[in-house]
N, C-alpha and C positions, 0 to 999 in steps of 0.2 A: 723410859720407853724409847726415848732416840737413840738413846745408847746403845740399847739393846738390837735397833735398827741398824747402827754403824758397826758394831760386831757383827751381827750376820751377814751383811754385806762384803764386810772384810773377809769374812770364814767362805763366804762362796766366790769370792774374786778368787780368795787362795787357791782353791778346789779346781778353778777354771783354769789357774794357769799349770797348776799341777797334771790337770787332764789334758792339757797343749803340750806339755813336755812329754808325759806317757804315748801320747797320740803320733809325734810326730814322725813316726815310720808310716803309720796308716795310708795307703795310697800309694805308697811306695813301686809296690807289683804291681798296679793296676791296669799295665800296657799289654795284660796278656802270659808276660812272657815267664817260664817255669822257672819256678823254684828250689832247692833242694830241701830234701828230708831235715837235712842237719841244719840248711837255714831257717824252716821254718819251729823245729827243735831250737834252734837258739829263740828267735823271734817269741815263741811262748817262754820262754824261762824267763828274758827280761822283761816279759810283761806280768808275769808271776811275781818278781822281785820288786818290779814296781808297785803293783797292789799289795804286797805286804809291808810297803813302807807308810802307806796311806790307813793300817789297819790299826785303830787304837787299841791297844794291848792294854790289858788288867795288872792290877798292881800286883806284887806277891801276896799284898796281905786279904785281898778284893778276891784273887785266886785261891785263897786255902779258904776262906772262909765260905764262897760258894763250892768248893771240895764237901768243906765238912756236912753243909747243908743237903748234897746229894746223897753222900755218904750215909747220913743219918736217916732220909727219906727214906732211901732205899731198903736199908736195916727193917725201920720201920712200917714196910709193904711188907715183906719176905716175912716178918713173923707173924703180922696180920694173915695175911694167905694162909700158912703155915697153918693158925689157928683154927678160922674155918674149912680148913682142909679137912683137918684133926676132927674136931667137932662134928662136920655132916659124918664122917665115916666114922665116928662111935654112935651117932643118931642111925646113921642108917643098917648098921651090926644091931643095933638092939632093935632097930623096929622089927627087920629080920628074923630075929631068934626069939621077938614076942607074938610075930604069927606062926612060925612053925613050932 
C-alpha cells in the first residue's frame, strides 16, 4: 500500500513538472500588447506537440486487437439491422396482401 503511495506521488510530481515546462510561455503576453497570427499559430502547435508527447499510445498489438473487436461489432449490427429490416418488411407485404 506505501508503495503504491510513493508511485503515485512520483507519477504526479512527474506530471507537475511536465506541466511547468508545457506552461512556461503562459503569461508571457499578458501586458496587453499584440500578437501575431503566425505567433500565436506557432504557440498552439507547440502546445499540440507537447500534449501529444504526454499521450499514452496503445501497443500494436492492444491497437489490432481493439480494430478487430469494432470491426466485428460492427459486422455484427449491420447484419442484425439488415435482418430486421428484411423481416418487418416481408411481415408487413404479407400482412398487406392478406387484408386486401
Amino acid at each position: 500500500m506505501n508503495e503504491m503511495n510513493r508511485e503515485m506521488r512520483r507519477m504526479s510530481e512527474r506530471e507537475e513538472r511536465l506541466a511547468k515546462k508545457a506552461d512556461r510561455n503562459v503569461g508571457k503576453y499578458q501586458s496587453g500588447e499584440k500578437v501575431s497570427r503566425l505567433k500565436r499559430v506557432s504557440n498552439y502547435m507547440g502546445e499540440v506537440k507537447t500534449e501529444l508527447k504526454r499521450v499514452n499510445w496503445p501497443s500494436y498489438s492492444t491497437l489490432s486487437s481493439f480494430t478487430i473487436v469494432t470491426v466485428v461489432t460492427i459486422a455484427f449490427f449491420t447484419f442484425f439491422i439488415f435482418g430486421m429490416d428484411f423481416s418487418f418488411k416481408i411481415t408487413l407485404i404479407n400482412l398487406l396482401s392478406f387484408g386486401g
